[in-house]
C-alpha positions in Angstrom: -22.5 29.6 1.7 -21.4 25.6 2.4 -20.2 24.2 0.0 -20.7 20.3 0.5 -18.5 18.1 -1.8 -17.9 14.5 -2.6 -14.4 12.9 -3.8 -12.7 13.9 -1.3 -15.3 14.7 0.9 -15.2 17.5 2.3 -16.9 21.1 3.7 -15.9 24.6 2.5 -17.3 28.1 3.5 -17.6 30.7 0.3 -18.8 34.2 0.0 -21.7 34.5 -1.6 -23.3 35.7 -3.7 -22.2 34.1 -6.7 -23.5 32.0 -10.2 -23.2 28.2 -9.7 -21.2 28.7 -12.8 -18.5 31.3 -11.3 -18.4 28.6 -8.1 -17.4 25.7 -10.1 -15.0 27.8 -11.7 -13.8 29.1 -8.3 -13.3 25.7 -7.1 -11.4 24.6 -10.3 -14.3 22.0 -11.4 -15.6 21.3 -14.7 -19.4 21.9 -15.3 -20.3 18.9 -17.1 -18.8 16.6 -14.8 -20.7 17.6 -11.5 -24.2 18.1 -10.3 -25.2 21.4 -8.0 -27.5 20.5 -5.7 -29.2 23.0 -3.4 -32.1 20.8 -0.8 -33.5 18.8 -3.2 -33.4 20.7 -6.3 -30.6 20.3 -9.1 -29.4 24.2 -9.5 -28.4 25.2 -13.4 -25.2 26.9 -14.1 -27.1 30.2 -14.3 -28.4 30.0 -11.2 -27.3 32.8 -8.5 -26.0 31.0 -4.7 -26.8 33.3 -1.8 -24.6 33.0 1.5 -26.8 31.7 3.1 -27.3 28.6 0.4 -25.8 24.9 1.3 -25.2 23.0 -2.0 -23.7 19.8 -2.7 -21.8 19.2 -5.5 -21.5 15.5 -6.4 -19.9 14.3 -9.5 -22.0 12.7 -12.3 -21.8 9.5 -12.6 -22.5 7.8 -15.9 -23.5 4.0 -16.3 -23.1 1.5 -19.3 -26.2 0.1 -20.7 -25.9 -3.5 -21.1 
């Protein structure tokens, strides 16, 4: 599958098929501080990638109320 991440930005190729949950693992990132996004659609960590998925993985990004 692509793999599409932001900060860095950059492009990886993984074998799929794998839980969004084992990928964020894979790629040493911490659930609750990223968004996987597959097309439009935010994926949950239960969620199974095929190979032939592209996600995007962007990192949450919290605001203060004011």
């Amino acid at each position: 599958m692509k793999v599409l991440l932001r900060n860095p930005k950059r492009e990886l190729e993984i074998e799929g098929p794998m839980s969004v949950v084992a990928l964020l693992k894979r790629l040493d990132l911490n659930r609750e501080a990223v968004l996987v996004i597959r097309g439009d659609t935010l994926v949950p960590g239960d969620a199974m990638l095929d190979d032939s998925d592209t996600v995007e993985i962007r990192p949450v990004i919290s605001g203060g109320g004011g």
